[in-house]
C-alpha positions as CSV (number, residue, x, y, z in Angstrom):
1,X,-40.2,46.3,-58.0
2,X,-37.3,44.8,-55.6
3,X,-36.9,41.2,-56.1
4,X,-35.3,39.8,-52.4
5,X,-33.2,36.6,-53.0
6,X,-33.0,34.3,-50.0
7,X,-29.6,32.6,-49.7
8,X,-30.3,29.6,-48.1
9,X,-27.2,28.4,-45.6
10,X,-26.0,25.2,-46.7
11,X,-25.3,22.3,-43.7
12,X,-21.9,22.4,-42.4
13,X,-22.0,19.0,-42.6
14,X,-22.3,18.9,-46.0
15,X,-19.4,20.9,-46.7
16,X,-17.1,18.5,-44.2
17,X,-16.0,16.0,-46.9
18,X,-15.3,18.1,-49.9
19,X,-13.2,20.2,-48.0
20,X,-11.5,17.7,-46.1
21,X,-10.9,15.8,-49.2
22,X,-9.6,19.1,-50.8
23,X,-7.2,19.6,-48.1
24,X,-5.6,16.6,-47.9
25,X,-4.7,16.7,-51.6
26,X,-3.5,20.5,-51.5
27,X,-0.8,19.5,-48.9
28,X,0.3,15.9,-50.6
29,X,2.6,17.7,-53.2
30,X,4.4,19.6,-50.4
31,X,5.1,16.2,-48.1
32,X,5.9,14.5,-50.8
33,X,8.9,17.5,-51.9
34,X,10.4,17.1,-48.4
35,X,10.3,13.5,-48.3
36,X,14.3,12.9,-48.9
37,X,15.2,16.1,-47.8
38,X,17.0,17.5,-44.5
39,X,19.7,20.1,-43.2
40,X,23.5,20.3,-41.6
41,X,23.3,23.5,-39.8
42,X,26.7,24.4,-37.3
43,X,28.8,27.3,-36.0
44,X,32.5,27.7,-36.4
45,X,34.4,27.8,-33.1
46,X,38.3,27.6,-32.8
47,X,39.8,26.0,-29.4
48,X,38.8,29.1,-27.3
49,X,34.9,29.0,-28.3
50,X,35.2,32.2,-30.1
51,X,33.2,32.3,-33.4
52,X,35.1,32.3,-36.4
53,X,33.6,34.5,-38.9
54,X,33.9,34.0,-42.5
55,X,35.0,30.7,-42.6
56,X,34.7,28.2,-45.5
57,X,32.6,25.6,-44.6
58,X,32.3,22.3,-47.2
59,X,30.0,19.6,-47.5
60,X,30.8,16.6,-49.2
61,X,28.3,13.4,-49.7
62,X,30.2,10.1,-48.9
63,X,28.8,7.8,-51.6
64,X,27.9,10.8,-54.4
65,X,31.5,12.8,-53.7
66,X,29.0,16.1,-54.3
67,X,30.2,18.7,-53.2
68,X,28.5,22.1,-51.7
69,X,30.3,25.2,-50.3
70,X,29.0,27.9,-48.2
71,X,31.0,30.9,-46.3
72,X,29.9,31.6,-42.3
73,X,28.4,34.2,-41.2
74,X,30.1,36.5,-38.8
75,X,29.0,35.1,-36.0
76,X,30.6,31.6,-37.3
77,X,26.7,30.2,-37.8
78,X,26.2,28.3,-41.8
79,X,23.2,26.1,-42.7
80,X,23.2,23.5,-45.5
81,X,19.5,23.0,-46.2
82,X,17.9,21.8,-48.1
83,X,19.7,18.9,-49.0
84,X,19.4,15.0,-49.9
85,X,19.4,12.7,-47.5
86,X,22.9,10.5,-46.9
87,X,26.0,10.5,-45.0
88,X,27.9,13.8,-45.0
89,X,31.4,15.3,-44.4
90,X,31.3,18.6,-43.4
91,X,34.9,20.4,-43.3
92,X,35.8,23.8,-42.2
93,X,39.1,26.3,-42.8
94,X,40.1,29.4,-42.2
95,X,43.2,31.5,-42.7
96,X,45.4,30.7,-39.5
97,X,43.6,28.0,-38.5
98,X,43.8,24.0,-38.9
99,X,41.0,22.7,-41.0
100,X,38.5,20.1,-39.6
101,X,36.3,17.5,-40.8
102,X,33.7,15.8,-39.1
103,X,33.0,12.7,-41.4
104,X,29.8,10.4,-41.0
105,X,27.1,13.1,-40.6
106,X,23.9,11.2,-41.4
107,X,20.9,13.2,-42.7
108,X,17.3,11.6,-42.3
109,X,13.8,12.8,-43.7
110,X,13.0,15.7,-42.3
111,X,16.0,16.2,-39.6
112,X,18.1,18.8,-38.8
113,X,21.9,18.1,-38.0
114,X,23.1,20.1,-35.4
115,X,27.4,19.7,-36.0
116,X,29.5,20.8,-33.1
């Protein structure tokens, strides 16, 4: 003998409020991680607009004095990220070339810095 067991759908409705509930709390932990976060992305140019590969780029926080290096891509293009949120200095060098620094680059929550 075949015993038939009837599953019964259960109300959407019912459903609605664990899972919202669940939700929520499953996405708290990530909002909170990014709350004083953000990233200094650029591209190395010299005078000419040409991309200048390779180039040592340095980030510096204004009231820590922490420091972060990165080296550019070939095409010029680095990315600091992620990274505290704060006033920046972000310098650049190359062999042959003057060094820059573009002081006063504020990161918010959440923001991306574009530096020329």
């Amino acid at each position: 003998m075949i015993k038939t067991i009837a599953l019964l759908p259960i109300p959407i409705h019912k459903l609605s409020l664990p899972f919202f509930v669940l939700l929520i709390f499953s996405l708290v932990p990530r909002c909170v991680g990014q709350i004083d976060q953000g990233s200094i992305v650029g591209t190395v140019l010299d005078a000419t607009g040409a991309a200048i590969p390779n180039a040592k780029v340095m980030l510096t926080n204004e009231q820590t004095g922490f420091t972060l290096e990165r080296t550019a891509h070939g095409s010029g293009w680095y990315a600091f990220t992620p990274i505290k949120i704060g006033a920046y200095t972000v310098t650049a060098s190359s062999e042959g070339f003057r060094s820059f620094a573009q002081r006063g680059v504020n990161v918010t929550a959440g923001s991306r810095v574009d530096v020329p």
